[in-house]
Each structure stands twice: as structure tokens, then as C-alpha cells.
C-alpha positions in Angstrom: 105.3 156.7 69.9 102.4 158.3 71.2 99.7 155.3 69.0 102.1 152.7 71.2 101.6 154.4 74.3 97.8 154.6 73.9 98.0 150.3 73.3 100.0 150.2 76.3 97.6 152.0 78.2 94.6 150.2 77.2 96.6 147.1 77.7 97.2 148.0 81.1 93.3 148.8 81.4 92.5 145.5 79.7 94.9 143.2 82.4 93.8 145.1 85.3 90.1 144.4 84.7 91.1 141.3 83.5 92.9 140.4 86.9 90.1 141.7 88.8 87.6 139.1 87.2 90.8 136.1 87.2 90.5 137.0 91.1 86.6 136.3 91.2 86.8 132.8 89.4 90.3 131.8 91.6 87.7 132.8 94.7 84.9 130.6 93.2 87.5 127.9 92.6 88.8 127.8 95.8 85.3 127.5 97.3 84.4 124.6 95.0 88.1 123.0 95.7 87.8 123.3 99.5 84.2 122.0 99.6 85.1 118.9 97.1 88.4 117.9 99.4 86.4 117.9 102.3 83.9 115.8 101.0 85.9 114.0 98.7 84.6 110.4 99.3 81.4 111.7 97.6 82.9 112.9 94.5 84.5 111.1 91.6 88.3 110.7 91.7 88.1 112.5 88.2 85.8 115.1 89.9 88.4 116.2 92.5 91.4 115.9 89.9 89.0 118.7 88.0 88.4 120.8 91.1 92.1 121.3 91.7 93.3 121.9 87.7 91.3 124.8 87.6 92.1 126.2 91.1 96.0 125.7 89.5 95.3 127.0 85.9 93.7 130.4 87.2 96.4 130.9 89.5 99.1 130.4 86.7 97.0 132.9 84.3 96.9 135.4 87.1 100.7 135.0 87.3 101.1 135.5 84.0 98.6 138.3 83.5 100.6 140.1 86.5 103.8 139.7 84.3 102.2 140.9 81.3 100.7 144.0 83.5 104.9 144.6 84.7 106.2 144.4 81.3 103.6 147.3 80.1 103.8 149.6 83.0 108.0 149.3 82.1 107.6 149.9 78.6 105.0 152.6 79.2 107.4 154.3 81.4 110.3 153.9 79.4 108.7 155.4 76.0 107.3 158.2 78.0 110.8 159.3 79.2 111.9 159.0 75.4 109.0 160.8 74.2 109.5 163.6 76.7 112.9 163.8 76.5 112.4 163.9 72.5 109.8 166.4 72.3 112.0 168.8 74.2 114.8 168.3 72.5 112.9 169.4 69.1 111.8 172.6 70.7 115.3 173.4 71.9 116.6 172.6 68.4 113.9 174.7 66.8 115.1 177.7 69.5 119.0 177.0 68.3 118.5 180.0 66.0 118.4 183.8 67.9 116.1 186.4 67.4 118.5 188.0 65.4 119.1 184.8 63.3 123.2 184.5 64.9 123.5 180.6 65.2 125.9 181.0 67.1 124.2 182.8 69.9 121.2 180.8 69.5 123.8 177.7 70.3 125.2 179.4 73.3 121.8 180.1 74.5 120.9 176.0 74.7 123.7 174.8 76.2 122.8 177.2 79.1 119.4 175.8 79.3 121.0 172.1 78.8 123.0 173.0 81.7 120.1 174.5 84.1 118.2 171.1 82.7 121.2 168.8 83.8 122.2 170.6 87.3 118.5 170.0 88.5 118.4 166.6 87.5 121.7 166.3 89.4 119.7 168.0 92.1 116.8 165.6 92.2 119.7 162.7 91.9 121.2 163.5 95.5 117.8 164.2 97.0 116.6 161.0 96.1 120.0 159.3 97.3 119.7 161.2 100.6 116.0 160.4 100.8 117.0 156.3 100.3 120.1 156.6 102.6 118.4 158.5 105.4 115.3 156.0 105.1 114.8 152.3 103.6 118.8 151.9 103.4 119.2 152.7 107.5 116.4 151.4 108.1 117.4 148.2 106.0 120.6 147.8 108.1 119.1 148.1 111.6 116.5 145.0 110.4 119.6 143.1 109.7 120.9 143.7 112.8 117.7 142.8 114.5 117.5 139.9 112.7 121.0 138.4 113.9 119.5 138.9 117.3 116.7 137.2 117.0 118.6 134.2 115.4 120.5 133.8 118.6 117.3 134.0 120.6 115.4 131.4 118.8 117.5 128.6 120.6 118.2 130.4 123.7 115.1 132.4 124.8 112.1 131.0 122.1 108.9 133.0 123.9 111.3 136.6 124.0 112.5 135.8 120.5 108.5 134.9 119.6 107.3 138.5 121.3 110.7 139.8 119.5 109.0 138.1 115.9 106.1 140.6 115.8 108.2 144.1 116.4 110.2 142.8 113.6 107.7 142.0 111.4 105.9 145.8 112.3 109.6 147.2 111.5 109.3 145.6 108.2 106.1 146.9 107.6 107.6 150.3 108.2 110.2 149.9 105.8 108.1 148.3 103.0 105.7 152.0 103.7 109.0 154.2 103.5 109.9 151.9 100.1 106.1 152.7 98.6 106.2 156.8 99.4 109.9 157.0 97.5 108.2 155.0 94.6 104.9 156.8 94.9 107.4 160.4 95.4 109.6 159.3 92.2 106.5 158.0 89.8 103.1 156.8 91.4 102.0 153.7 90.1 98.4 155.7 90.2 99.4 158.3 87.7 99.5 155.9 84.8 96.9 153.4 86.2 94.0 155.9 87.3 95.0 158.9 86.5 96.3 162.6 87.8 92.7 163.3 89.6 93.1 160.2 91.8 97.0 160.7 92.4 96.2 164.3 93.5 94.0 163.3 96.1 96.2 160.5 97.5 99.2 163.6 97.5 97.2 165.8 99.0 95.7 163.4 101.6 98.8 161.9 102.3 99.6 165.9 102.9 97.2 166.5 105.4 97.9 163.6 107.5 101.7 163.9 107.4 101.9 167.8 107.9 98.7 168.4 110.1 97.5 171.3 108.0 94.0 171.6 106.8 94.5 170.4 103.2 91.3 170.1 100.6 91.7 169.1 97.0 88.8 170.2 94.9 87.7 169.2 91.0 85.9 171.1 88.9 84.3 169.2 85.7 84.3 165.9 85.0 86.6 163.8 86.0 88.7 162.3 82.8 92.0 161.0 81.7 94.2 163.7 80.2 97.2 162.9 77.8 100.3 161.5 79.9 102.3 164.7 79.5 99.9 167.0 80.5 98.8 164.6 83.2 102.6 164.2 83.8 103.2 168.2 84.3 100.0 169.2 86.2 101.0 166.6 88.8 104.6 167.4 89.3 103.9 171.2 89.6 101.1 170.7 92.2 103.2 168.1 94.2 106.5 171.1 93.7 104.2 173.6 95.1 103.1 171.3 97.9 106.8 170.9 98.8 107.2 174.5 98.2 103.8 175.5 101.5 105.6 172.4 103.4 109.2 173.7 103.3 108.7 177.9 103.5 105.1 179.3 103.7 104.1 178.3 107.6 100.6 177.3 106.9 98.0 176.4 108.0 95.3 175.7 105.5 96.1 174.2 101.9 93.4 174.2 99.0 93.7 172.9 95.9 91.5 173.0 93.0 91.8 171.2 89.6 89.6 172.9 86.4 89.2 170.5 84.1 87.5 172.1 80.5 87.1 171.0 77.7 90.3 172.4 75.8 92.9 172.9 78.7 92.8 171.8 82.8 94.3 174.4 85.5 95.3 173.9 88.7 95.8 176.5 91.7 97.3 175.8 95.1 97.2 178.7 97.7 97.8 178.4 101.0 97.9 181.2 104.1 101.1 181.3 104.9 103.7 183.7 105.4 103.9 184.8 101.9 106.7 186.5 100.7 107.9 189.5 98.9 107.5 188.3 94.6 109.6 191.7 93.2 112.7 190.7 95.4 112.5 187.3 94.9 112.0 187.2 91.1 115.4 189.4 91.2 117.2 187.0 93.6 115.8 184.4 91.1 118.2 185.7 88.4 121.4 185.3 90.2 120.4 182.6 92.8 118.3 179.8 90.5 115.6 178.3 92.7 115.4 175.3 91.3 111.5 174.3 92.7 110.1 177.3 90.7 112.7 176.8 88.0 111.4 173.2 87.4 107.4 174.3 87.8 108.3 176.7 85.2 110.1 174.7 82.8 107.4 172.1 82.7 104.8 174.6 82.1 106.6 175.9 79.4 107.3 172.1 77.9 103.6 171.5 77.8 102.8 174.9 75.8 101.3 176.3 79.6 101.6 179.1 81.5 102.5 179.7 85.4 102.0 182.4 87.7 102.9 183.2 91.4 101.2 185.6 93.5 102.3 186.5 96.9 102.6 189.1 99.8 104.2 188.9 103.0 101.6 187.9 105.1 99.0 186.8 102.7 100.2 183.2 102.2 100.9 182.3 98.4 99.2 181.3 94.8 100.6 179.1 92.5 98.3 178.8 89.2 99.2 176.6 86.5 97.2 176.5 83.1 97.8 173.5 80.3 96.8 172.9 76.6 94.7 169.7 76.4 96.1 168.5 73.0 
């Protein structure tokens, strides 16, 4: 699973440069075909014919080269959920057996964990149907509305419904944005294309301009790709800890900073917010489950890592993160 995933991603590497340079010679085409047509008296009947097949053929290998790119990216996705979802399952299977070697308790002990695992999927399954009712699926219904109206202005009032035409097509715009940050929230395109570096800037950007905080994102070491799980963890912890500052700490200034060595990467987020107290928390943490922490936590722990969180009340918060490079 994890040789096919490495084709798919140098497949996807391969189409994507290969589209790049498709683009250039449809651009050179289109020059030559517009310049032949104009002049067309001057060129052979046979010359023109020629101008135009290849304008048409690149096109058509473009469209098939972005079908080819769809087809990976979905296959890429799907055997990474299977290979995720495999390799915890073998370390939960390996963990069936107690410390004091009672099957029985060791059995006990992973259906509780298979049932912290399934209530925060459950979790993430209603925010994500909130986040897509309260957004794109209003939004969706108000352009449909809009759009009946402007149907019976066409005939009646043409220049209103014209003037009407270009809020519409700005309230479009808006939707197809609230569309691309669920996508980009759920599994950035980014992530598997350029990798967790350049999706952590986007996220923390995006951060800075939507929250109004003084956010910095910081790299230290060269800049690489990492395997997909660990790439896969370090950026759902950060972006957890970002929702974590955004939704409790108050603050004002966000810094992030990536290490990226040789045989592991790290990642810290701090913040100076309001902190909080860690000894009464990690004790409200055993009876009340915060499922943010519980999930950094987990995926640390899937990826052979370690977390830590430092606060005080007062002193904003630290989230550090460290993750085997395999």
C-alpha cells in the first residue's frame, strides 16, 4: 500500500508538471491559430486545417490529463484512509492483551478506545453538517431564490435585472469560497499536492486575515516532503490547536514554528492568551473528554509521537508536538 501510494504521488507530480507544460503549447497554439484565421487567405487550406487540429488535440490531452490527475488524487485519498485506518487497527490488536496478560481486560480496554474513536468521528460528522447547513447549503437556497427573481426581471425590467446579474454572480463567487474553505477544512487539496509546509502557511495566513491576530508561521530546516501520515498528523494537530487559540485563549499574537530534522519534524504553536490552569483541566479531562486535545493526542500517539501542553492563567498557551520521520 504504501509502494502504491508513492506511484500515485509521483503520478500526481508527473500530470501536474505535465499540465503545466500542455498549458504552454495550448497558449502557443492559440497564438499561431488566431494569427493563421486572421490571415487565412495567405495560408494553405491544409495549413489552417493544421493550425486548428492541434489547438483541438492539446485541449483534449489536457482534458484527459485533468481526469487522470482526479482519478489519482481519489485513489490516493482512498488508500490513505485504508492505510490509516489499517495501521491503527494492528496497534489496537497488538494492545488487545493487558499488562497482566487477561484477554479479557485487554478486550474491554479497546472497545473503550473504539468507542472514544467513533463518538469523535460522530463529533466531527455534525460539525461538518452544521458547518454545510449554516453556509454553502443556506447560502445555496437564497441564490435560488434570487435567481427566480431575476428570471422575472429579464422580461420586465432588463437594465435592473442586468445591474441585478453582477450581485448574483459576486454571491456566487461567495458561495464557491465558503465551498473551497470546507474542502480545504476537511482535506486541502495542498496537503497531498505540495505538501504540509505550504498548507501550513495557507492555514495560518488564512488565520491571520480571518481572526485579526498577529499570526507568523516559521520553518526551520529545509523544506521537504515528509511521509503522508506524518504529514497527515503534524497538520491536523497544528490546525486543532489553531481552533483551540481561536475558540478559548483570547489572543492576540500566534506563532508557529515547524522543525524539520533529519530523523523527526516538531511543531509548536503558542499564543498569549488567557492560558489556563493545566492540573485542573487534565483532571476535568478524565471525566469530561475534550475531544480537541483527545484527537491531538490520539494522532500523536498513531504516529509513534509525543504531545505536550503548557499553560498558566495569564501566560497564553504551548502546544508542542514531536513526530518520527519513518
Amino acid at each position: 500500500m504504501e509502494e502504491s501510494l508513492l506511484a500515485l504521488d509521483e503520478e500526481v507530480m508527473r500530470l501536474l508538471s505535465g499540465l503545466d507544460q500542455t498549458a504552454e503549447r495550448i497558449e502557443d497554439a492559440e497564438i499561431v491559430r488566431r494569427h493563421v484565421l486572421r490571415d487565412h487567405v495567405r495560408y494553405a487550406a491544409v495549413e489552417v486545417e493544421a493550425a486548428i487540429v492541434r489547438c483541438h488535440a492539446l485541449q483534449q490531452e489536457a482534458v484527459l490529463a485533468r481526469a487522470r490527475l482526479i482519478s489519482c488524487r481519489s485513489r490516493a485519498r482512498e488508500l490513505r484512509r485504508w492505510h490509516v485506518l489499517l495501521k491503527a487497527t494492528a496497534e489496537q490488536l497488538d494492545d488487545h492483551r493487558s499488562p497482566d496478560g487477561t484477554l479479557e481486560e485487554g478486550l474491554a480496554r479497546y472497545r473503550s478506545a473504539s468507542r472514544q474513536v467513533f463518538q469523535i468521528i460522530e463529533e466531527e460528522r455534525v460539525r461538518i453538517a452544521r458547518d454545510m447547513h449554516d453556509g454553502p447549503a443556506q447560502s445555496l437556497s437564497n441564490l435560488v431564490l434570487r435567481a427566480e427573481i431575476l428570471e422575472r426581471l429579464v422580461d420586465r425590467e432588463p437594465e435592473r435585472a442586468k445591474a441585478e446579474i453582477q450581485s448574483f454572480k459576486d454571491s456566487v463567487k461567495g458561495v464557491l469560497d465558503e465551498t473551497r474553505d470546507l474542502i480545504f477544512d476537511l482535506r486541502p487539496m495542498t496537503l497531498d499536492d505540495l505538501g504540509v509546509i505550504p498548507t501550513l502557511r495557507r492555514l495560518v495566513n488564512e488565520y491571520k486575515e480571518r481572526e485579526g491576530v498577529e499570526a507568523r508561521l516559521s520553518v526551520i530546516g529545509a523544506e521537504r516532503r515528509l511521509p503522508p501520515e506524518t504529514e497527515g498528523a503534524l497538520f491536523r494537530i497544528v490546525k486543532e490547536a489553531l481552533v483551540n487559540v481561536r475558540k478559548h485563549a483570547n489572543a492576540r499574537t500566534l506563532d508557529v514554528l515547524i522543525n524539520l530534522q533529519p530523523q523527526r519534524v516538531s511543531a509548536v504553536v503558542k499564543d498569549d492568551g488567557e492560558g489556563f490552569d493545566l492540573a485542573a483541566v487534565e483532571q476535568r479531562l478524565a471525566r469530561e473528554p475534550h475531544f480537541g486535545i483527545i484527537s491531538m493526542r490520539e494522532r500523536a500517539d498513531l504516529e509513534h509521537g509525543q504531545l505536550e501542553v503548557l499553560s498558566q492563567v495569564g501566560k497564553g498557551t504551548e502546544v508542542r508536538v514531536t513526530l518520527p520521520i519513518p
